[in-house]
SERO-4910 file (N, C-alpha, C, O; in steps of 0.05 Angstrom, whole numbers):
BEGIN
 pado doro    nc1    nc2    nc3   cac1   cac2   cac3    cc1    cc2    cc3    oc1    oc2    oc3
  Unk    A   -425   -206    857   -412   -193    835   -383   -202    833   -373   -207    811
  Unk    A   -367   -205    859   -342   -215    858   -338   -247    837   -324   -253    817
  Unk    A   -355   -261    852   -353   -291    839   -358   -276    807   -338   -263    799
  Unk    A   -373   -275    795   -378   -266    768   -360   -259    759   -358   -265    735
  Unk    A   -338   -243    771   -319   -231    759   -293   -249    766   -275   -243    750
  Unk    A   -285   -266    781   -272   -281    778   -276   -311    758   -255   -322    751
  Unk    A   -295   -320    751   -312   -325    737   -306   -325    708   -302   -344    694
  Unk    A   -306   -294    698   -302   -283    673   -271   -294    675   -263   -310    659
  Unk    A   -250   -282    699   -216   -279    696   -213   -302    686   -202   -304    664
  Unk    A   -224   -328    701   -221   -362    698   -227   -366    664   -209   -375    650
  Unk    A   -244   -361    657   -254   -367    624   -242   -347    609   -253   -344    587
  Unk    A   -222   -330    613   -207   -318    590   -172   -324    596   -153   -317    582
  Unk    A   -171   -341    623   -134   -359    637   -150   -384    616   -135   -384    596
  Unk    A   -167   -400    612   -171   -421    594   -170   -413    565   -155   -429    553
  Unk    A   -181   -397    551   -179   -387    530   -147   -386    521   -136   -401    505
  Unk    A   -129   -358    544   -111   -358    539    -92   -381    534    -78   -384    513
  Unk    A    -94   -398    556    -82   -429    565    -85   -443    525    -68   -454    512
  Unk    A   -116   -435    515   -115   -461    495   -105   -448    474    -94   -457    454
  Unk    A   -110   -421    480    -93   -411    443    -70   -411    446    -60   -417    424
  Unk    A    -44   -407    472    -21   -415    477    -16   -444    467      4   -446    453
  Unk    A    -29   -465    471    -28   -488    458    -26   -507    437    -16   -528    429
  Unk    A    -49   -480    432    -52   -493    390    -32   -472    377    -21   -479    356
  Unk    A    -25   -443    389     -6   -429    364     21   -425    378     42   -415    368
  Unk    A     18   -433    402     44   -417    415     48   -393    443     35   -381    460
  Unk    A     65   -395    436     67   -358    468     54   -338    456     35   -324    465
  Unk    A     69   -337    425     64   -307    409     43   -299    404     40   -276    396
  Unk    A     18   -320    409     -3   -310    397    -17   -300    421    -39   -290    421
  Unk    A      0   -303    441    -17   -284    475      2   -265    483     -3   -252    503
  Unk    A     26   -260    468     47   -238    481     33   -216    467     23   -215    445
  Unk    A     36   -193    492     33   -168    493     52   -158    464     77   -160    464
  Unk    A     40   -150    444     61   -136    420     78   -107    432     95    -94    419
  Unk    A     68   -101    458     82    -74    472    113    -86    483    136    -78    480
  Unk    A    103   -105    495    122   -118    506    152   -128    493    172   -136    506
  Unk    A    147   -124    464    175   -135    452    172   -109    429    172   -112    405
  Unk    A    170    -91    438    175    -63    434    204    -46    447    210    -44    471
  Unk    A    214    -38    429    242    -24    442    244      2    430    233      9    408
  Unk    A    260     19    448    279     41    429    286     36    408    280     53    391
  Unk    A    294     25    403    307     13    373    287     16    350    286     27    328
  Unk    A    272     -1    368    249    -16    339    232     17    334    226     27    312
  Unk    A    228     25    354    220     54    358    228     73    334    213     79    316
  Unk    A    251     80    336    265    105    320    267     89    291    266     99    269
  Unk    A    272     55    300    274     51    261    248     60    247    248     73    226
  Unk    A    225     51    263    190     53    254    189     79    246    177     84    225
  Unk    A    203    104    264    199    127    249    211    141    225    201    157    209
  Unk    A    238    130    226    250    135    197    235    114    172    225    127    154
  Unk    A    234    102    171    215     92    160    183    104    154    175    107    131
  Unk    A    173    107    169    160    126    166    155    164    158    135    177    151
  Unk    A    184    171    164    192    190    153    202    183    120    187    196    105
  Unk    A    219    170    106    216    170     81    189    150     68    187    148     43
  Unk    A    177    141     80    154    138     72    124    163     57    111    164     36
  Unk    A    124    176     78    112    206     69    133    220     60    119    228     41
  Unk    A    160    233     54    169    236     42    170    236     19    175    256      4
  Unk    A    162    201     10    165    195    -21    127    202    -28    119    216    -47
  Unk    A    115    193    -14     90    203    -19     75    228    -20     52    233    -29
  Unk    A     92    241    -10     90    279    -15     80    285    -34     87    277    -55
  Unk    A     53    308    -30     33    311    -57     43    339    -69     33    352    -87
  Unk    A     66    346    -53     86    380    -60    100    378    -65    116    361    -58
  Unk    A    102    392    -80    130    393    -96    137    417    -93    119    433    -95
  Unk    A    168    428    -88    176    452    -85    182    461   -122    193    450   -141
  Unk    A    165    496   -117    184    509   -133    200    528   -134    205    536   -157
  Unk    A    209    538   -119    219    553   -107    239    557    -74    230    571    -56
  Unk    A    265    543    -74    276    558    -47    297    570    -49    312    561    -67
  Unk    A    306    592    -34    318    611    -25    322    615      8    305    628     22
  Unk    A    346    603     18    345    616     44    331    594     59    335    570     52
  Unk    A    316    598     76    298    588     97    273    591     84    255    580     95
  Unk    A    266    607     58    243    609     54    239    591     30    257    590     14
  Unk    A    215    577     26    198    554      3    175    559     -5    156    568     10
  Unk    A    174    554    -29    144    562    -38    144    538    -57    160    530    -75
  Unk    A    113    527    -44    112    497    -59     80    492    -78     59    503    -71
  Unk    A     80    478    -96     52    480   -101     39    455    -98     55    435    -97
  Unk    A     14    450    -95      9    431    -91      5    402   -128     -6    406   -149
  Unk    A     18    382   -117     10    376   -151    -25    367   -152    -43    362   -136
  Unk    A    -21    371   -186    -53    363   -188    -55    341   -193    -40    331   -210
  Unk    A    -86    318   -174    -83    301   -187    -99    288   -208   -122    295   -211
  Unk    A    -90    270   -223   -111    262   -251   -121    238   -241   -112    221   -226
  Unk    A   -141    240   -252   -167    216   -243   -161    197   -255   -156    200   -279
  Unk    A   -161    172   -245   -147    142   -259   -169    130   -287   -192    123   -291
  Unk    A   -155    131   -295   -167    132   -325   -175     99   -324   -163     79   -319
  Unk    A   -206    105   -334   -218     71   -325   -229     52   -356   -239     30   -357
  Unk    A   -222     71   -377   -230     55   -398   -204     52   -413   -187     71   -412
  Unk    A   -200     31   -425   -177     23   -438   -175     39   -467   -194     36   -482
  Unk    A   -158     52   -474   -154     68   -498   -143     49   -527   -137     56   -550
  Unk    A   -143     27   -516   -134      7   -539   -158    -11   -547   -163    -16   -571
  Unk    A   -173    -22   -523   -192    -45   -528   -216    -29   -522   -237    -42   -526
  Unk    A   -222     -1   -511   -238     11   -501   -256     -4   -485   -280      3   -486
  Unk    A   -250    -25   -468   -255    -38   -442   -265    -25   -422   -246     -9   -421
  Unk    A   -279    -17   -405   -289      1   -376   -294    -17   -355   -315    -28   -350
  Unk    A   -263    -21   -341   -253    -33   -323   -251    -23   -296   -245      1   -294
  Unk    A   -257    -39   -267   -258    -21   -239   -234    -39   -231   -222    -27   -214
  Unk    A   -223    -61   -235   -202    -78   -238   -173    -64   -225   -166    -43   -236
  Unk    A   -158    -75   -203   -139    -50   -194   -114    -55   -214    -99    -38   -223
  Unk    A   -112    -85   -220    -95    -95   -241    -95    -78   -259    -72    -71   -262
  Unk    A   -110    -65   -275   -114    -59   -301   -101    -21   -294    -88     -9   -312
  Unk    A   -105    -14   -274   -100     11   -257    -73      8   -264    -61     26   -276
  Unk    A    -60    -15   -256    -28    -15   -252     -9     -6   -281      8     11   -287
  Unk    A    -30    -36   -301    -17    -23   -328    -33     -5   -342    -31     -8   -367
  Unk    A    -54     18   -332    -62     31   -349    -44     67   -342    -46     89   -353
  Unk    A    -31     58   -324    -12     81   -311     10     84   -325     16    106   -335
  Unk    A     29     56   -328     46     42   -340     48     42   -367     65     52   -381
  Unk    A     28     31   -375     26     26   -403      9     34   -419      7     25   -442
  Unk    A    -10     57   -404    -27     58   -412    -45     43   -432    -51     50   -455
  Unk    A    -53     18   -419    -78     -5   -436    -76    -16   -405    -61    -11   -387
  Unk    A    -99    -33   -409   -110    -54   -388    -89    -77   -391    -68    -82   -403
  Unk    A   -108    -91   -371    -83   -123   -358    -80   -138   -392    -58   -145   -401
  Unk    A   -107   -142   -408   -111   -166   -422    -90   -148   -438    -67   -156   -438
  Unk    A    -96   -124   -451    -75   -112   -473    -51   -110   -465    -33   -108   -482
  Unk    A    -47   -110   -450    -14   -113   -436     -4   -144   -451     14   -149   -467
  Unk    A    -27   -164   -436    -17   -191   -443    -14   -198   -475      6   -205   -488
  Unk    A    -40   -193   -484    -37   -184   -522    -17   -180   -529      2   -195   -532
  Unk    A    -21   -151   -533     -2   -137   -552     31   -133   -535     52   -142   -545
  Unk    A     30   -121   -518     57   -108   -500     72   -127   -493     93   -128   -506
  Unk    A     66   -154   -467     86   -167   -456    109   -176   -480    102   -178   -504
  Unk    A    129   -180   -473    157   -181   -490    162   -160   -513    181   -160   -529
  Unk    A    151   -150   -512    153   -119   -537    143    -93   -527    128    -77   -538
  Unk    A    157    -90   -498    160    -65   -487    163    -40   -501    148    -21   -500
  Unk    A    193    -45   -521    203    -29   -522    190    -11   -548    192     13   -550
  Unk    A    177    -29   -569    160    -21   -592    140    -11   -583    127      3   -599
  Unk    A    127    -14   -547    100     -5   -549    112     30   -535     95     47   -531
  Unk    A    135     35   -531    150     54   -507    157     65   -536    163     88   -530
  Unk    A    159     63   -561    164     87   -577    136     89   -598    136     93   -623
  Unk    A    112     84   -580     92     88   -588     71     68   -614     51     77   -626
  Unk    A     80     49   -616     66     26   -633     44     23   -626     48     14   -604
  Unk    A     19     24   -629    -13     15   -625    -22    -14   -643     -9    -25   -661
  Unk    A    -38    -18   -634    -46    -48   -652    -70    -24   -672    -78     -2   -664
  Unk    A    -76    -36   -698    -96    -28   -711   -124    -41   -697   -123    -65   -692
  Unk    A   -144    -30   -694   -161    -46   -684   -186    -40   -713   -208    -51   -714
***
């Protein structure tokens, strides 16, 4: 059982040995190992305004030490285009149908360079 298991140690010191070779140290250093305090407390503030900004509460109400928050509601991502009536699963189309409400292609159409006519409500006649 011993040999076997020295065995295995030898074929993963070669392994190690060749991926050290072809990519470098970094691709066999321990990621614990170049871990600090530092890097530590930045990761969590970072992570603290991260959920922060992602917070599904919104307060309405404080006074004091005391809050009363509701939860917001959320709306279901609207998957057909209200301009070209398209029915898209597309995450692109997600981005400007939030935005701009229309899909990627009607963005490219009608909207790109005339933001501002489609932001005081201009539609194409279809």
């Amino acid at each position: 059982m011993a040999n076997k298991k020295n065995k295995d140690l030898n074929e993963i010191a070669k392994l190690e040995k060749a991926i050290k070779e072809k990519y470098g140290s970094d691709a066999i250093t321990n990621p614990k190992s170049l871990w600090d305090k530092q890097k530590e407390e930045e990761h969590l503030k970072q992570l603290r305004g991260f959920y922060k900004k992602s917070s599904k509460i919104k307060t309405i109400c404080k006074e004091g030490s005391f809050t009363l928050r509701e939860k917001k509601k959320r709306t279901p991502n609207q998957r057909t285009c209200p301009v070209c009536e398209v029915y898209s699963f597309d995450m692109k189309d997600d981005v400007y149908m939030g935005r701009y409400e229309c899909c990627f292609k009607c963005y490219i159409d009608y909207v790109e360079g005339r933001e501002e006519r489609w932001k005081t409500g201009w539609r194409p006649n279809n």
